[in-house]
C-alpha positions in Angstrom: -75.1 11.6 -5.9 -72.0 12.4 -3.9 -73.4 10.5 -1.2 -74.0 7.4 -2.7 -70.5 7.7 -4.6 -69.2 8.0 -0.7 -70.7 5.4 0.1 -69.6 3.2 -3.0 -66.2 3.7 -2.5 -66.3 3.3 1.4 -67.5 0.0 0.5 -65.0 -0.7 -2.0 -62.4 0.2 0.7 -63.7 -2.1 3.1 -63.8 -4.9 0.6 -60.4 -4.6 -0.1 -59.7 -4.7 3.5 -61.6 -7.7 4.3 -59.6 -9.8 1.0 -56.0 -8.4 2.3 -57.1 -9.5 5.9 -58.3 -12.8 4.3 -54.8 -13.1 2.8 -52.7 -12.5 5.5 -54.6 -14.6 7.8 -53.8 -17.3 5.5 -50.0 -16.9 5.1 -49.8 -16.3 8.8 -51.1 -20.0 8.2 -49.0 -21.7 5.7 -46.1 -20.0 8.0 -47.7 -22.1 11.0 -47.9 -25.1 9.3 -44.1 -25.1 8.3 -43.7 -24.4 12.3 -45.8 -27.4 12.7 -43.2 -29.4 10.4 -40.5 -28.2 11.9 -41.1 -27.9 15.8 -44.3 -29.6 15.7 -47.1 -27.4 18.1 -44.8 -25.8 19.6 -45.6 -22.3 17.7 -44.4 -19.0 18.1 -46.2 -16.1 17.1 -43.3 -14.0 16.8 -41.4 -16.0 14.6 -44.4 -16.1 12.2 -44.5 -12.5 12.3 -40.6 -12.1 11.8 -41.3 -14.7 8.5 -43.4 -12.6 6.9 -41.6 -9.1 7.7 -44.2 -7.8 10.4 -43.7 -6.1 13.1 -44.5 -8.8 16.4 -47.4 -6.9 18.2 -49.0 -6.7 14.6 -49.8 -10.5 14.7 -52.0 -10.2 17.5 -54.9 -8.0 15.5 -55.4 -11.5 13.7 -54.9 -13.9 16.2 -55.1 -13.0 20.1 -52.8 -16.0 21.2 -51.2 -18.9 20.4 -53.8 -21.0 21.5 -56.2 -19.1 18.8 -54.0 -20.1 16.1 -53.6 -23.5 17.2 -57.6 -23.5 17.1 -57.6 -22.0 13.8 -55.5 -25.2 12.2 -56.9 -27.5 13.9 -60.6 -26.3 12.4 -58.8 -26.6 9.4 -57.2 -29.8 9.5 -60.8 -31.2 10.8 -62.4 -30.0 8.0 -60.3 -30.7 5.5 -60.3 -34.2 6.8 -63.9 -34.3 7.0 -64.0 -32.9 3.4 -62.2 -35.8 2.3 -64.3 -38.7 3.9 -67.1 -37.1 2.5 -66.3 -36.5 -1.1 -64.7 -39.9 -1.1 -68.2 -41.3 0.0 -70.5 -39.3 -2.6 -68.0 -40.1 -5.3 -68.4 -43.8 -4.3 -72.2 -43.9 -4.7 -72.0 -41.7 -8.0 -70.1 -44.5 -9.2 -72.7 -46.7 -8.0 -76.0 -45.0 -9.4 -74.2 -44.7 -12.9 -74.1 -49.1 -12.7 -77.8 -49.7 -13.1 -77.4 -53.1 -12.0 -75.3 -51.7 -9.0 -77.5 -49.9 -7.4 -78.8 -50.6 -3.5 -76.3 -53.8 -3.7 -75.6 -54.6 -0.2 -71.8 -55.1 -1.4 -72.2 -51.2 -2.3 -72.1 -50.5 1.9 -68.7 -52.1 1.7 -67.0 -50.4 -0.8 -68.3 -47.1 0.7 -66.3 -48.0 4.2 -63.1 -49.1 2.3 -63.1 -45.9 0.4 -63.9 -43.6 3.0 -61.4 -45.6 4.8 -58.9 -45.0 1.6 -59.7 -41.3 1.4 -58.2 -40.5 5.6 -55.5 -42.9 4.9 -54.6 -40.4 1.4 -55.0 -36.8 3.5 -53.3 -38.6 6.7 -50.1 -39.4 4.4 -50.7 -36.1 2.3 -50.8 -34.1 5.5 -48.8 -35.6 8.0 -48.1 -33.0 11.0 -51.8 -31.6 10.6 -53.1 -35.6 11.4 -50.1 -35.3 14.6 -51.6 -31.9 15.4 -55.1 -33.4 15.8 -54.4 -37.2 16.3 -51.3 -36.9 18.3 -50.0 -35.9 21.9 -52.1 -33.3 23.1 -50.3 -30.1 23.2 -49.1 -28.7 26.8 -51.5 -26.1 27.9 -54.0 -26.4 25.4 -57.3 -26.6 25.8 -59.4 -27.0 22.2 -63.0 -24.5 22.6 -66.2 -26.4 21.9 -66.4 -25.3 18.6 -63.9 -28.1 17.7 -66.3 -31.1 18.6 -68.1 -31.0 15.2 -65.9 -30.6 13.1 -63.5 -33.2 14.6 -66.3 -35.9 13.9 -67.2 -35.2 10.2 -65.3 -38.6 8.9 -67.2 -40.3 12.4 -70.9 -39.4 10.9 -69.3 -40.5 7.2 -69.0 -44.1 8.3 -71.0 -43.9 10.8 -73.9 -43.0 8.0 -72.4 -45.9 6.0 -73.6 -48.3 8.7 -76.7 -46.6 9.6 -77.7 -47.3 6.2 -76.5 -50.9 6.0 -78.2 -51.5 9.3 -81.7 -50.2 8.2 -81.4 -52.3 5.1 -80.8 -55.6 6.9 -77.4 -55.9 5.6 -75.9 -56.1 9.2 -75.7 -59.3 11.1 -78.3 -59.2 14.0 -76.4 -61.5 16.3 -73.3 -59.3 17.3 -72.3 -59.9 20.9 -73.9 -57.6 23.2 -71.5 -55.3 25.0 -71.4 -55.6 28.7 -74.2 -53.7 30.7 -72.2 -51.1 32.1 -71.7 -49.9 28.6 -75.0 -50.0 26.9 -76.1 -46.2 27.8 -72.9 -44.8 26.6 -72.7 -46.5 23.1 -76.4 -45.5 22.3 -75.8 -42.3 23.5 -72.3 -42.7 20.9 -75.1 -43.7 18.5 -77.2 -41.3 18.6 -75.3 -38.5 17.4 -73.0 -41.1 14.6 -75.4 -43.7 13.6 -78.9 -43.3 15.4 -80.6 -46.4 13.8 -78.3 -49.4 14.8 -78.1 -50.9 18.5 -75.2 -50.9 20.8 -73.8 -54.3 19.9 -72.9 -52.5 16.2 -71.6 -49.3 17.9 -69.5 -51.2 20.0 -68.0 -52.8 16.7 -68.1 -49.7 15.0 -66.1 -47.9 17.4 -63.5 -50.4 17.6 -62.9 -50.4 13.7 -62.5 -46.8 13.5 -59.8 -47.1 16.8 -58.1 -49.8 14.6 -58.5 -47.6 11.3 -56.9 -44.5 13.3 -54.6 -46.4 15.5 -53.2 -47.9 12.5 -52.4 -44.3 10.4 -51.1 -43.4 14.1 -48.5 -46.3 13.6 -47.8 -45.4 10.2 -47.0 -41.8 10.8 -45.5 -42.1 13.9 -42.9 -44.8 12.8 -44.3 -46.8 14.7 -44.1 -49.9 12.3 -40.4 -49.0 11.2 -38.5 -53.0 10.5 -42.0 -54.4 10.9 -44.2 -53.6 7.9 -42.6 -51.7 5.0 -45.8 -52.4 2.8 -47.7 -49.9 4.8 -50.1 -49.0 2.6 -51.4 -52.5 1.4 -51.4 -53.2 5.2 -53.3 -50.6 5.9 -56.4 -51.9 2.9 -55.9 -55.0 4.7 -56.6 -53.7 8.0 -59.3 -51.6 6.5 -60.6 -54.8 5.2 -60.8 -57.0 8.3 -62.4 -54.3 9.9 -65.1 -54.4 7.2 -65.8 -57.9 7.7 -65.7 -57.4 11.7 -69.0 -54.9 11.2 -70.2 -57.6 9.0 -70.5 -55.3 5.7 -71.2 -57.7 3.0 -68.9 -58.7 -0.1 
């Protein structure tokens, strides 16, 4: 009986460990982020440690470096991003299924794109110095780990699925340009892992739009259209648009 009372409350203890960890680690976040606001990646562990009234060396029993901080928003900013494309997407074909006479309607494919498209426009403006930390200058002496890659391409496979689908319904034109030669084996490798059913003269299209959909938030957020366009976000649904009719999603 004592023994197994022990051993309750030693793993009570240890609960209550791992949620004040779990805690910490995020306000050692939120602090980072205002960093990131502030002084952009430039972080400073002991700065974030003087914020929150710790002593500096006690920083590094939750996160080794710098770099491992950096890492840890980053993942975050991926996946929240990623989050975002994909609920926008589900929520688009709920919408669909509930409109009987909606349903498989090759117009659907476009109204997927444009609000997937809307949805890492929303999180871009909502979250402007995570979107610089992982779609701006790379930061000096950084080098993101390998367990980065996947989550950095969850709003990729979102549109990329959209197209995959399209494609395989015949809802894609079948006389896109082909891409020169010397490109072929890298957009179907590109393919592959994004959209594994169309050819290379869609992924060639594909991966244009989405370097016109990101180099246009880039512009935005960057200032980049200051005394230009002051519309920015119905130039942005424009863009979004054209590039909608460039992949040849149907009205």
């Amino acid at each position: 009986m004592c023994a197994t009372l022990s051993s309750m409350t030693e793993r009570s203890r240890g609960s209550i460990r791992a949620r004040v960890r779990a805690e910490l680690v995020e306000e050692i976040k939120v602090v980072a982020r205002r960093q990131l606001a502030a002084d952009g990646a430039n972080l400073s562990l002991r700065a974030i440690a003087r914020e929150l009234g710790m002593v500096s060396s006690a920083i590094y029993r939750y996160y080794a470096s710098r770099d491992d901080l950096l890492t840890a928003l980053i993942l975050d900013a991926y996946n929240s991003l990623g989050e975002a494309a994909e609920q926008a997407d589900a929520m688009r074909q709920t919408n669909a299924t509930q409109q009987t006479d909606a349903v498989h309607r090759p117009s659907d494919y476009r109204a997927r794109w444009l609000s997937v498209a809307r949805s890492i426009r929303d999180w871009a403006v909502a979250s402007p110095h995570e979107y610089a930390l992982i779609y701006g200058s790379p930061v000096p002496g950084y080098v993101a780990p390998q367990d980065t890659v996947l989550p950095s391409i969850r709003p990729v496979v979102v549109l990329g699925g959209i197209l995959d689908e399209a494609y395989k319904a015949g809802c894609l034109p079948k006389d896109f340009p082909q891409p020169r030669k010397k490109l072929r084996p890298l957009l179907a490798q590109v393919a592959q892992g994004v959209a594994p059913s169309v050819n290379e003269a869609v992924m060639a299209r594909a991966l244009i739009a989405w370097t016109e959909l990101f180099g246009a938030l880039s512009f935005e957020l960057f200032g980049r259209f200051k005394n230009t366009i002051t519309d920015l976000a119905t130039w942005y649904e424009h863009q979004a648009e054209e590039m909608a009719t460039f992949l040849g999603l149907p009205h």
